[in-house]
C-alpha positions as CSV (number, residue, x, y, z in Angstrom):
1,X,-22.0,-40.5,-44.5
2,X,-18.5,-41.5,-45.4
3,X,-15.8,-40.9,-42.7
4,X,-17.8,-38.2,-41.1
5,X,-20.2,-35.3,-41.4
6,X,-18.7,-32.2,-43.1
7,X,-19.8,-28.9,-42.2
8,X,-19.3,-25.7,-44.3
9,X,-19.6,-22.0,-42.7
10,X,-18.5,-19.2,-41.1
11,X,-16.6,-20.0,-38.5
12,X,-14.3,-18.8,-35.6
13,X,-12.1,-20.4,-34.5
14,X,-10.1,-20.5,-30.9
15,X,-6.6,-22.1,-30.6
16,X,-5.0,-23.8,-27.5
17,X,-1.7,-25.0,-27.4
18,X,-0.2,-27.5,-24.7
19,X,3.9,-26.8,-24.6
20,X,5.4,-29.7,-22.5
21,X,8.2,-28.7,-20.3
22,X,10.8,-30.3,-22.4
23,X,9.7,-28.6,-25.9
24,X,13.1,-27.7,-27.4
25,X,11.2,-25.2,-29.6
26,X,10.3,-22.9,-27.5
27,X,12.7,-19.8,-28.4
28,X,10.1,-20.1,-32.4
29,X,7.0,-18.1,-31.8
30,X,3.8,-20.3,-32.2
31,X,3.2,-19.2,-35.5
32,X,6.5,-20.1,-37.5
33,X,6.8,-24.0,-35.6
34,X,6.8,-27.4,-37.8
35,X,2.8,-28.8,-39.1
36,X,1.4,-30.1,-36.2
37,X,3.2,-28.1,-33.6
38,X,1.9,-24.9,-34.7
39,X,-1.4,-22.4,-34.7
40,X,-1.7,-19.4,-36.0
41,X,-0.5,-16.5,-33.4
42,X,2.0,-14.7,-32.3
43,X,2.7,-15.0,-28.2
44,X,1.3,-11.1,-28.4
45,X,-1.8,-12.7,-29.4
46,X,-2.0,-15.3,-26.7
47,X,-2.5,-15.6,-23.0
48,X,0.0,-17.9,-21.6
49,X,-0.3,-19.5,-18.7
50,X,2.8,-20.9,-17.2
51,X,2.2,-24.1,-14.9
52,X,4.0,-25.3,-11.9
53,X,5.8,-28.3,-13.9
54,X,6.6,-25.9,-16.4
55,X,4.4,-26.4,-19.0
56,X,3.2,-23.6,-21.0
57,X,-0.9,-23.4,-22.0
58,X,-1.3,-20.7,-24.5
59,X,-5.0,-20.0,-25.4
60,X,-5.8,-17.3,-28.8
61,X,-7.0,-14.1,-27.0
62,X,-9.8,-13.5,-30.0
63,X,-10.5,-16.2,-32.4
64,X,-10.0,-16.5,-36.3
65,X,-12.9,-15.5,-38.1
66,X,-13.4,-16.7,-41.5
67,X,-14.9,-19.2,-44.3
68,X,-14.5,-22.1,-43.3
69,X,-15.0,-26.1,-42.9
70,X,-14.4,-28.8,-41.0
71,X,-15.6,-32.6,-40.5
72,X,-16.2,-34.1,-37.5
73,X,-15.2,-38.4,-38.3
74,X,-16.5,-41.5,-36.6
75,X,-14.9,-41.8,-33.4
76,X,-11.6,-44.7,-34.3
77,X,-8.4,-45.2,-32.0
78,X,-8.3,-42.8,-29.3
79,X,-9.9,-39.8,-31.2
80,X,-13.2,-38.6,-30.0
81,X,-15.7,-35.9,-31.0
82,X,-17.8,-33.7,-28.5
83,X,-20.8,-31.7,-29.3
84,X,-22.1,-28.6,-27.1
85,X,-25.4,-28.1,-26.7
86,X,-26.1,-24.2,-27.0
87,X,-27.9,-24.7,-22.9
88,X,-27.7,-22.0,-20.5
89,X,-24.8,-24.0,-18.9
90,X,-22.9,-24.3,-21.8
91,X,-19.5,-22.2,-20.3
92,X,-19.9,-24.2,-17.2
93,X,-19.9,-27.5,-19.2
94,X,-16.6,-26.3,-21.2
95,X,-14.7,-25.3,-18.5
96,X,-15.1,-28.9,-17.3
97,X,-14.3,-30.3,-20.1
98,X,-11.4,-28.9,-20.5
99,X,-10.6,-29.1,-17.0
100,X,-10.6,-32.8,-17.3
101,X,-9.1,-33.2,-21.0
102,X,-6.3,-31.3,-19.5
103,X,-5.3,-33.3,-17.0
104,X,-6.4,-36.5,-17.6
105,X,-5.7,-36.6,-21.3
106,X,-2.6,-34.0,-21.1
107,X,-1.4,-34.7,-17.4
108,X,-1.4,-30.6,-16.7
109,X,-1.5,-30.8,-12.6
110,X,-5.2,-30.0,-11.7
111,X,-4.8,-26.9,-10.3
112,X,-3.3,-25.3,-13.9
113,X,-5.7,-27.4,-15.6
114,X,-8.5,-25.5,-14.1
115,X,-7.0,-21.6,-14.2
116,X,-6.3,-22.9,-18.4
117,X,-10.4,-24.2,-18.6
118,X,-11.6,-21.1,-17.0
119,X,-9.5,-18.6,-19.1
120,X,-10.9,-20.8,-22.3
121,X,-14.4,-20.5,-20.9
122,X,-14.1,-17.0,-20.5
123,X,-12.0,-16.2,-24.3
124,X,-15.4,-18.3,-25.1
125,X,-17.8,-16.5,-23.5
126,X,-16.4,-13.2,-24.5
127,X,-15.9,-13.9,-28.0
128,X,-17.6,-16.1,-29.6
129,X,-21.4,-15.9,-29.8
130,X,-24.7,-18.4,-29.5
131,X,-27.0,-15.5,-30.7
132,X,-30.3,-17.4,-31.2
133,X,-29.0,-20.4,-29.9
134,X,-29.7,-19.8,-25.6
């Protein structure tokens, strides 16, 4: 297995981006910022929810579609994977997830933590598909 298990398909892929308070970036659309601070949309493209420390959550309104790969590594340090089982709940179970990831892992205030995981949910729900899978 190596490091982790890589996958190869067609994929879609949904961005959301956490900009603290205190960013000194923010004037550069998302889309020109450094490696590692950026994802591939214009703010046109995004929904942006503004919370009440300030913090900006922008979530992609469609995803990327496209070839693509990825590997999913042991869990080391404070990294993690999660996997989703394609259930009747599964939009339910996201929006919790996030909820929590949000403000536990990214200290967003509850309340904007769960208007962000419901918006992701719903971007989910309305764009990407588990044909098959439910």
């Amino acid at each position: 297995m190596g490091n982790g298990l890589q996958f190869t398909a067609k994929s879609k892929k949904l961005c959301v981006l956490v900009e603290p308070p205190a960013y000194t970036e923010k004037h550069v659309e998302p889309l020109n910022r450094k490696e590692g601070e950026s994802i591939p949309y214009s703010e046109s493209e995004l929904e942006i929810i503004k919370g009440i420390d300030q913090t900006r959550i922008m979530v992609s309104r469609e995803p990327k579609e496209g070839p693509g790969s990825f590997t999913v590594l042991k869990p080391a340090g404070s990294g993690f994977s999660v996997v989703f089982n394609a259930l009747p709940d599964i939009h339910q179970k996201l929006s919790a997830f996030f909820k929590y990831s949000l403000n536990l892992e990214r200290r967003i205030p509850l309340w904007d933590a769960e208007k962000a995981a419901q918006l992701i949910s719903r971007t989910v729900e309305k764009t990407l598909s588990f044909q098959g899978a439910l």
